[in-house]
C-alpha positions in Angstrom: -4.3 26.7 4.5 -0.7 25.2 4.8 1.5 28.3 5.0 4.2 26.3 2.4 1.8 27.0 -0.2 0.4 30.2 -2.1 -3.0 31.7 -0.7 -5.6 30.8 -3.2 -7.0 34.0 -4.6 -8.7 32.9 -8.2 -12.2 30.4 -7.1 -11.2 29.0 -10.4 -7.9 27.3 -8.7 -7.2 25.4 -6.1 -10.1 23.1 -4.4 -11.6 20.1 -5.9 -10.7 21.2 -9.5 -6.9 21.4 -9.1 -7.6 17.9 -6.5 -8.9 16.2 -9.2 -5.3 16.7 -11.4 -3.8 15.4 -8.2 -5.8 12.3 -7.5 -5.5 11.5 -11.4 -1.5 10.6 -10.6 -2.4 8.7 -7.6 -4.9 7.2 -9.9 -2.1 6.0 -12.2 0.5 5.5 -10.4 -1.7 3.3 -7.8 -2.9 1.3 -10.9 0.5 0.8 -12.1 2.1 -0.7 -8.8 -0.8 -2.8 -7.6 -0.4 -4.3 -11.3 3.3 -5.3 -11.0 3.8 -5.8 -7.1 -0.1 -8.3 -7.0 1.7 -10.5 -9.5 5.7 -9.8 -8.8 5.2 -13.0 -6.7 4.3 -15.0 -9.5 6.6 -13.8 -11.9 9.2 -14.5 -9.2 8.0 -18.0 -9.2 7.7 -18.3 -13.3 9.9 -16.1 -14.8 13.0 -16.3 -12.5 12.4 -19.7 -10.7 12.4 -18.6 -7.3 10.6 -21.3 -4.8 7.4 -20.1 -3.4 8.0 -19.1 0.4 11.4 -17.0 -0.9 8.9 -15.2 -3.6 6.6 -14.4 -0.5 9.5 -13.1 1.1 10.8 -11.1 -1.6 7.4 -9.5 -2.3 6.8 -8.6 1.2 10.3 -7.0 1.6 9.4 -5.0 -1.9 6.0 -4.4 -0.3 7.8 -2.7 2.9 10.4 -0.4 0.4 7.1 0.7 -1.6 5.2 1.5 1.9 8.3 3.3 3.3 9.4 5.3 0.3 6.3 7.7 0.7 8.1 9.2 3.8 10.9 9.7 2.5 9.4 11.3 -0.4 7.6 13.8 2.6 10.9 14.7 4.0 12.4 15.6 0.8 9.2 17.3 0.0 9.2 19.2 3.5 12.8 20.1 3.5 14.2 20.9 0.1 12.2 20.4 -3.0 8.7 21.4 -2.4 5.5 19.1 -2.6 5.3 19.3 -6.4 8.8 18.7 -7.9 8.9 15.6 -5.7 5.3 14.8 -7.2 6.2 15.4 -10.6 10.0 13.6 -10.6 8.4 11.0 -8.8 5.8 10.1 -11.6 8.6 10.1 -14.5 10.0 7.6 -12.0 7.2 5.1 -12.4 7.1 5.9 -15.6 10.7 4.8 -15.9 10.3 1.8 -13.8 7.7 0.7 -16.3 10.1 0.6 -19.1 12.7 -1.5 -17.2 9.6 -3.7 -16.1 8.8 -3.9 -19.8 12.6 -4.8 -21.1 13.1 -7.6 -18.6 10.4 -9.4 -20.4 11.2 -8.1 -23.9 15.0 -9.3 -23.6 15.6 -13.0 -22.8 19.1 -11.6 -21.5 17.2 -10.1 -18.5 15.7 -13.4 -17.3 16.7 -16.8 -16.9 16.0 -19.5 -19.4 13.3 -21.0 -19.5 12.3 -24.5 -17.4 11.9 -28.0 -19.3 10.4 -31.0 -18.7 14.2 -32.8 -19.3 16.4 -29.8 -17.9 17.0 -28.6 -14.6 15.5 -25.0 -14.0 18.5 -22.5 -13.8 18.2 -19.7 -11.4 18.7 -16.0 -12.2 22.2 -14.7 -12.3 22.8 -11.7 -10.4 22.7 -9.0 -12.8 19.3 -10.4 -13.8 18.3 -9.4 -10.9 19.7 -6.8 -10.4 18.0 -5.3 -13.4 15.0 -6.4 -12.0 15.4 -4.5 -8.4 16.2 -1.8 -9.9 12.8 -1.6 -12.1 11.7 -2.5 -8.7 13.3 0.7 -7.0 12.1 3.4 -10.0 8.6 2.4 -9.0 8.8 2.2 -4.9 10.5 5.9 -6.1 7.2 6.3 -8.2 5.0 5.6 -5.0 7.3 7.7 -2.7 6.8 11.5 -4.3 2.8 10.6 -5.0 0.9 8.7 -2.4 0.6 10.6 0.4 2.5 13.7 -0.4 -0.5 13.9 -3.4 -3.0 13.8 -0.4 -0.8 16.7 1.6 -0.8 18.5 -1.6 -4.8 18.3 -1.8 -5.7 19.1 1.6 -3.4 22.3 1.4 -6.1 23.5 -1.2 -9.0 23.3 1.5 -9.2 25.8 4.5 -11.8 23.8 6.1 -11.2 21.0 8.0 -14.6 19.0 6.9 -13.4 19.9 2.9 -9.7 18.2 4.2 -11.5 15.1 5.5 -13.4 14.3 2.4 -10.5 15.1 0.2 -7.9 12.0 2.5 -11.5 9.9 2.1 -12.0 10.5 -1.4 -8.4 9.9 -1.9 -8.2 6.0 -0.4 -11.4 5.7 -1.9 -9.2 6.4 -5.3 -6.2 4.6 -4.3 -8.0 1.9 -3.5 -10.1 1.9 -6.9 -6.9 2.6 -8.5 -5.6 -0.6 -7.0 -8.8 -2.8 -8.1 -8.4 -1.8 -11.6 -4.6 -3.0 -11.4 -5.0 -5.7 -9.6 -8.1 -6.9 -12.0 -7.2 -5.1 -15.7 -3.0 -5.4 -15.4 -2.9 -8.3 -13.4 -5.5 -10.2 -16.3 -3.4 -8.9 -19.1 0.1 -10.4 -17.5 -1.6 -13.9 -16.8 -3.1 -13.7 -19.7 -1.6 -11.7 -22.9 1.6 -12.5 -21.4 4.3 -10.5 -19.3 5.3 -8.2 -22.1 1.8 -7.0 -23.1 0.9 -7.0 -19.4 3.7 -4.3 -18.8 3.6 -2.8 -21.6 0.2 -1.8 -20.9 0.9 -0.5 -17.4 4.4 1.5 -18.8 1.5 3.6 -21.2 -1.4 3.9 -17.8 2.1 5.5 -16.1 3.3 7.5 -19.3 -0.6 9.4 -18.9 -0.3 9.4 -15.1 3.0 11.2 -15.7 0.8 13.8 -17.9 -0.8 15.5 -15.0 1.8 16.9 -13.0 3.2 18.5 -15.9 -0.3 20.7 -16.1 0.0 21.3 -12.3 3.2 22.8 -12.5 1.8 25.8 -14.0 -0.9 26.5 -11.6 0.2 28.8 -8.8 -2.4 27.1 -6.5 0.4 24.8 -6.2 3.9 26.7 -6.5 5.6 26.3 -3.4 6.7 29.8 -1.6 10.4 30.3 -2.3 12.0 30.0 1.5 15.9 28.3 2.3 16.1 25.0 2.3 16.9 24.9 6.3 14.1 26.5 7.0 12.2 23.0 7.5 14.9 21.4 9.0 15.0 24.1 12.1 11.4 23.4 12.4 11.7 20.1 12.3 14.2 20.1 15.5 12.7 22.5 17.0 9.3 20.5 17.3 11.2 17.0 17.9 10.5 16.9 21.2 6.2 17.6 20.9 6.4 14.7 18.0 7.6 11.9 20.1 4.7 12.4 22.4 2.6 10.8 19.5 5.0 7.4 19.3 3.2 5.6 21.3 0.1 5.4 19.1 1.7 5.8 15.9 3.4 2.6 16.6 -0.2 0.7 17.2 -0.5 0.5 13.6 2.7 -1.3 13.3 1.2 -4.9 13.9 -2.4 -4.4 12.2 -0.2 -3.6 8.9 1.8 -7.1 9.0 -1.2 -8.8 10.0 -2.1 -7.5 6.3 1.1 -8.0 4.9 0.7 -11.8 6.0 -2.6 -12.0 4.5 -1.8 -10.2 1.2 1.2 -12.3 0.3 -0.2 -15.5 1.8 -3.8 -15.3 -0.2 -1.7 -15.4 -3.3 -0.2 -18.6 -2.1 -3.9 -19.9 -1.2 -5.8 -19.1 -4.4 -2.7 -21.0 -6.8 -3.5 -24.1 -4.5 -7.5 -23.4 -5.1 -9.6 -24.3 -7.7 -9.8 -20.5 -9.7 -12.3 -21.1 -12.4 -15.5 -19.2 -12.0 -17.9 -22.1 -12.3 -17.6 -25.9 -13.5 -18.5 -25.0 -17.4 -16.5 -21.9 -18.0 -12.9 -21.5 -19.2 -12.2 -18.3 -16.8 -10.0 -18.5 -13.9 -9.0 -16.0 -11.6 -5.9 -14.9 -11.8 -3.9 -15.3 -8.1 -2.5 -12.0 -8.3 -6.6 -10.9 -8.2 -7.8 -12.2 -5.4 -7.1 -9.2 -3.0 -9.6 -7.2 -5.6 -12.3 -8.1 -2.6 -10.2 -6.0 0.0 -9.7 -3.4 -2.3 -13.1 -3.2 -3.3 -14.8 -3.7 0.1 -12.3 -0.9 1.6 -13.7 1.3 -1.3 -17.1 1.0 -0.4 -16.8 1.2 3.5 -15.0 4.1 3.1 -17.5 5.9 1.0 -20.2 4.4 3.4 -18.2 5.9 6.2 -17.8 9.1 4.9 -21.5 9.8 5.3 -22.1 7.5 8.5 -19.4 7.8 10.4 -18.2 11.6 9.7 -18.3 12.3 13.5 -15.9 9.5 14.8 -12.9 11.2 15.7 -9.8 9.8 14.0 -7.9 7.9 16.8 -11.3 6.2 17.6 -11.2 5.1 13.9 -8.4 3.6 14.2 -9.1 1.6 17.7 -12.2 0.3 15.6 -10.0 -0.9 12.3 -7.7 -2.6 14.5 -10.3 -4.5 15.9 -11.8 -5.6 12.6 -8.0 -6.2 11.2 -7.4 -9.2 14.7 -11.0 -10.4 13.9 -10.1 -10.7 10.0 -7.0 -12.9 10.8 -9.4 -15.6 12.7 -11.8 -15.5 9.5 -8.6 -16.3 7.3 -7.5 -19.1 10.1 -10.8 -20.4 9.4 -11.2 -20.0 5.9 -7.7 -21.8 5.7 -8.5 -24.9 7.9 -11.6 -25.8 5.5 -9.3 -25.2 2.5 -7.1 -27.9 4.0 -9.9 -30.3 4.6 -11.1 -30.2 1.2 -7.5 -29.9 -0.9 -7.0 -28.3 -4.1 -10.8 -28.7 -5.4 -11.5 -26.0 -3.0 -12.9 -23.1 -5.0 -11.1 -19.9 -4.9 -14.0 -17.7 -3.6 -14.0 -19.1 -0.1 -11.1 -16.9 0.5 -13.7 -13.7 -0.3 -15.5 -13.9 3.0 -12.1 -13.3 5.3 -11.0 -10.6 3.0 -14.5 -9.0 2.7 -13.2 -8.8 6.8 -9.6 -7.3 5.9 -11.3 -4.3 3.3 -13.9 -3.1 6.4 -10.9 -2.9 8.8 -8.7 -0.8 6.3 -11.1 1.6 5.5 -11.4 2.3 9.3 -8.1 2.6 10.1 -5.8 4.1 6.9 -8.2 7.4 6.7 -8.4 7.4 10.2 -4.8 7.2 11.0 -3.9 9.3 8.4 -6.3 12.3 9.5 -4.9 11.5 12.8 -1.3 12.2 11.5 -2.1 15.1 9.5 -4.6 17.0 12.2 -1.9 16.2 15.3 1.8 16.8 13.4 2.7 20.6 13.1 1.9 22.7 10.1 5.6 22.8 8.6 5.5 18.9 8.6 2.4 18.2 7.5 4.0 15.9 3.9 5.7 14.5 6.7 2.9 13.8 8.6 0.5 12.2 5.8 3.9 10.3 5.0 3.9 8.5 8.6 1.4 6.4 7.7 3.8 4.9 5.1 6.7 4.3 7.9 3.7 2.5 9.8 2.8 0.0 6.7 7.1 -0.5 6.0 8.1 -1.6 9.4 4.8 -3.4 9.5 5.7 -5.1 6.2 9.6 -5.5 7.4 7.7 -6.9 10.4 5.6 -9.8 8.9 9.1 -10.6 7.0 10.5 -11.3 10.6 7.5 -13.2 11.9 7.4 -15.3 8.3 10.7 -16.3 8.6 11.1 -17.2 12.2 7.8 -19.1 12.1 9.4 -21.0 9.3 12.7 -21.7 11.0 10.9 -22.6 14.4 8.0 -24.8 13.3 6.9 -26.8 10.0 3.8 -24.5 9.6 5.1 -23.0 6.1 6.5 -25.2 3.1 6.6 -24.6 -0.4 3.7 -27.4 -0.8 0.7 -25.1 0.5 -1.4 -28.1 1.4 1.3 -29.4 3.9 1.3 -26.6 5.5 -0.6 -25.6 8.6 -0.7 -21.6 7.4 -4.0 -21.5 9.9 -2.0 -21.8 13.0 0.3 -18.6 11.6 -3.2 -16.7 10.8 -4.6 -17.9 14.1 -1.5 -16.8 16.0 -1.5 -13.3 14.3 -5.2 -12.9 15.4 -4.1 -13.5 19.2 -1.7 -10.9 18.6 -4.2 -8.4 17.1 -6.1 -8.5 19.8 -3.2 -8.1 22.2 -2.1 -4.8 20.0 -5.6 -3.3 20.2 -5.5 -3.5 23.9 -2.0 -1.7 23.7 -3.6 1.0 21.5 -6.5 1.6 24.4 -3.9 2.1 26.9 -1.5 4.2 24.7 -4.8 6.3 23.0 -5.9 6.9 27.2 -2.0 8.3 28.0 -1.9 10.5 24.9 -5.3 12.0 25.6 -4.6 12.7 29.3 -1.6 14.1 28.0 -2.7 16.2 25.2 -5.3 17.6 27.7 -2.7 18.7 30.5 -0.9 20.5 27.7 -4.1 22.3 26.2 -5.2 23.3 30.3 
């Protein structure tokens, strides 16, 4: 039990049935973001008339504040505020983020005019956007206090370490649920109700999400102890110097996350150049925004299928394995992106499903795993901090992929706004060389830390 938290002493508290109240706001609040930050590209593109490669950019720069907020949500959460004010002010704060999400497409002051066929398209003024970046900022705020300071929360209810593991399992299993039903349900009902009704409907899923923290607050299982607010911050100096023995293979995660930040930005890209109805004789089409529902949903499974096949892979090894998958996945989307080229826009969307089948499997072997990894290895007093590492992996990975996008683009003529002049294979092709380069950096680093972790223990 994590010592920041009250001793359960009522069999009627704590455990799955206060969990459940937890994984209900990641429910939520995942839903919520996945809606908006799947399509923020394309409303970008439509709504505010930014050119396709700088809407890749700005999404994956959004994507790297959302990934990085959850640590600094930990810290605060760690050092002053305690896990459940930071859980509950951050879910007003997607809440809030809705509601500004919602006005810039209720108020045509908030975006630019609209394009015409005899007008040159006008681009958005700055306080336009900034209205926008700051919806933008509510709901990276949103993400920070709930993602993985929720999972520290949940496994503080469990004193054994097999209940912990199923609780971080069931909880990507959740997020990434969450995230399907957001990236299929929200994302539909922006491309095709319309913006307003899309966001209007994902400000009510965050106005219930915000509901449950609000009955947590009165359950002791989850009151934090009363202690100074320095108390954390000595322990975190004093237990500096045992943390940076696990750089080394917290940083292995670095790449594998902008191999997926490529790939999630770049699909969109892919499926608006595809063919996206479901079959020659029906009116549906998949909405761009959707097409990363098959990683979502194929992490979801594996991860459920792992958490009965796989319980006694240790989580490092986890980790080496979704790494693995992640290089192998980025030759499956060179490939799948060379045929698309070759046949032109009548390629149908679903040939992307395949490659990303590939991404899902290597998530749900490395998140969980790298996230028990954090949890079971960082010391008690920084275990919000710990879950939260995870989060500074996927930022820099994202800030990463921002780097590599745009010196690619500078250095060669692989990316242009026109998709099908581009040679976007070679970039998925040259990330897969480098996966495979990181995963050999992860067997040396993993082989250091155990040889050192085992003098320590002798």
């Amino acid at each position: 039990m994590d010592e920041a938290f009250i001793p359960l002493t009522n069999r009627d508290l704590g455990g799955w049935k206060t969990c459940s109240f937890i994984i209900g706001v990641m429910v939520g609040v995942g839903m919520v973001v996945t809606g908006v930050s799947y399509n923020l590209e394309v409303y970008l593109i439509q709504a505010y008339h930014v050119g396709r490669i700088d809407a890749t950019q700005i999404n994956t720069v959004v994507s790297g504040c959302i990934s990085l907020a959850p640590v600094v949500g930990g810290v605060i959460a760690d050092c002053f505020l305690g896990c459940s004010t930071v859980f509950a002010a951050s879910s007003a704060s997607c809440f809030l983020g809705m509601l500004v999400f919602t006005l810039t497409a209720t108020l045509p002051c908030l975006r630019p005019v609209p394009c015409s066929p005899l007008a040159t398209c006008h681009p958005a003024s700055v306080a336009q956007l900034t209205v926008l970046f700051v919806a933008i900022a509510l709901l990276a705020a949103g993400v920070g206090g709930t993602r993985y300071n929720g999972m520290t929360m949940g496994a503080s209810q469990f004193a054994n370490p097999a209940d912990r593991a199923a609780f971080f399992n069931y909880s990507f299993v959740a997020r990434f649920l969450s995230s399907i039903a957001g990236a299929i349900l929200l994302v539909y009902a922006q491309d095709s109700l319309g913006w307003l009704s899309g966001f209007a409907l994902s400000a009510v899923v965050a106005g219930i999400a915000f509901l449950f923290p609000l009955l947590l607050l009165g359950r002791p299982s989850l009151l934090l102890h009363p202690r100074p607010k320095t108390g954390q911050l000595t322990s975190f100096r004093g237990e500096a110097g045992s943390l940076l023995a696990l750089l080394s293979v917290v940083s292995t995660g670095i790449l594998p996350s902008a191999n997926i930040s490529i790939q999630t930005s770049m699909t969109v890209l892919q499926a608006l150049a595809m063919d996206r109805s479901l079959g020659r004789e029906t009116l549906i089409r998949v909405p761009a925004g959707s097409i990363n529902v098959f990683v979502l949903a194929t992490a979801a499974i594996s991860i459920m299928v792992l958490d009965r096949a796989a319980k006694a892979v240790r989580p490092m090894r986890r980790m080496g394995i979704g790494y693995l998958i992640n290089a192998a996945a980025m030759a499956a989307m060179a490939a799948t992106e060379s045929r698309r080229l070759a046949a032109g826009d009548a390629a149908p969307v679903m040939w992307l499903a395949p490659a990303l089948v590939f991404v899902g499997i290597g998530e749900a072997w490395h998140y969980p795993g790298g996230v028990a990894f954090y949890y079971q290895e960082f010391p008690v007093g920084l275990r919000s901090t710990a879950t939260g590492t995870m989060a500074v992996v996927t930022g820099v990975g994202f800030y990463l992929s921002s780097g590599i996008v745009a010196a690619v683009r500078k250095e060669t003529g692989w990316l242009k706004d026109n998709l099908n002049e581009s040679r976007l294979d070679k970039l998925y092709g040259m990330m897969a060389v480098i996966g495979m380069a990181n995963f050999v950096y992860f067997l040396v680093c993993a082989c250091i830390y155990e040889k050192r972790k085992s003098r320590l223990v002798s």
